[in-house]
C-alpha positions in Angstrom: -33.7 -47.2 -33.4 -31.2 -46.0 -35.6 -27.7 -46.6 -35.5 -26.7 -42.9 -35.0 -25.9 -41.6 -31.3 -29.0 -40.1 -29.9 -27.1 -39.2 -26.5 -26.2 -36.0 -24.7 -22.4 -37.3 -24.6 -20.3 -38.6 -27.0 -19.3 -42.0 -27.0 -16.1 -42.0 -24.2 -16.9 -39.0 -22.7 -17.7 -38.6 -18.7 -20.9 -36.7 -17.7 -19.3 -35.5 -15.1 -16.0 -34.5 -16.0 -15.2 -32.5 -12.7 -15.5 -35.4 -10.9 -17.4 -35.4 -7.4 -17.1 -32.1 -5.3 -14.6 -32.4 -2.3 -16.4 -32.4 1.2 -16.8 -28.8 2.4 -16.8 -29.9 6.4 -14.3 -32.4 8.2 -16.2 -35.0 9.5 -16.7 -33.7 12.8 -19.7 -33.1 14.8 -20.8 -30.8 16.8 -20.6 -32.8 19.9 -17.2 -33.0 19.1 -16.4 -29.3 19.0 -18.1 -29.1 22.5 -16.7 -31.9 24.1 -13.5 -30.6 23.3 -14.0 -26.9 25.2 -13.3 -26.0 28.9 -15.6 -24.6 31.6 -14.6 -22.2 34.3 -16.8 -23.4 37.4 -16.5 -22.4 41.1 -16.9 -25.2 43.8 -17.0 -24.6 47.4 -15.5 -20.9 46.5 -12.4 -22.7 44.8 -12.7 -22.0 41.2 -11.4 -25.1 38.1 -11.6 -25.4 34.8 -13.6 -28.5 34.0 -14.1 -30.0 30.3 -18.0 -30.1 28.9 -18.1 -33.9 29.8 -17.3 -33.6 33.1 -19.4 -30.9 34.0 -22.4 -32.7 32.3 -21.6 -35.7 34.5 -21.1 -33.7 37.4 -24.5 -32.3 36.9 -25.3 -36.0 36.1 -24.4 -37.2 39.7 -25.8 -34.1 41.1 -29.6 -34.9 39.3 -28.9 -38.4 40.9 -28.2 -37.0 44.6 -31.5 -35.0 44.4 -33.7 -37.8 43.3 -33.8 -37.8 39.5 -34.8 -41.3 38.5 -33.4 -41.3 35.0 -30.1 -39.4 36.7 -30.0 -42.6 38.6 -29.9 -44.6 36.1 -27.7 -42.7 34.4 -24.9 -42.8 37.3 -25.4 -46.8 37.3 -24.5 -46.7 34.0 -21.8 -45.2 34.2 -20.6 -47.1 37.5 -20.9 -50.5 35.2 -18.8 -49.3 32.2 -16.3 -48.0 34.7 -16.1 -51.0 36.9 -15.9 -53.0 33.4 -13.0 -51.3 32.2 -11.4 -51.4 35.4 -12.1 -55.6 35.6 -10.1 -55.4 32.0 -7.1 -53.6 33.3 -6.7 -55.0 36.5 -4.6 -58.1 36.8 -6.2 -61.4 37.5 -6.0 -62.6 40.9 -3.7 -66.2 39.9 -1.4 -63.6 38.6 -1.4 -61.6 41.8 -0.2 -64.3 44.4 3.1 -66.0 42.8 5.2 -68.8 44.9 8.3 -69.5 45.0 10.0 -72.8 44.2 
């Protein structure tokens, strides 16, 4: 080898002067874009507006009501995390019943 540059780019120089391109899209999916829009839904002739979650579990519990196994499942689910947060929030019963000196 010689002692001569046999590179594309001089000695100091970036080969990518621009520099990384900027992300074209946030970083938001497209569960996120749904989740976020409202439904107009009649219910026993009363119409609400209900949010995509809640419809979905809505038709969740409904699946679970006619039978569905894995709609079951899913509702039990559901039941547990709730019941868990719930257990976190909720005072403990030593704190509940206080006496007085």
């Amino acid at each position: 080898m010689s002692a001569g540059h046999n590179g594309r780019f001089k000695p100091g120089q970036s080969g990518n002067p621009g520099g990384r391109p900027k992300a074209r899209r946030p970083n938001v999916s497209a569960f996120d874009i749904i989740f976020g829009k409202t439904l107009s839904v009649t219910q026993n002739g009363s119409q609400r507006e209900l949010t995509i979650d809640e419809a979905l579990q809505l038709q969740t519990y409904q699946a679970a009501l006619g039978g569905s196994k894995m709609a079951i499942r899913q509702v039990l689910e559901m039941i547990e995390k709730r019941e868990a947060a719930l257990a976190q929030t909720a005072p403990s019963p030593h704190q509940a019943y206080q006496t007085r000196s």
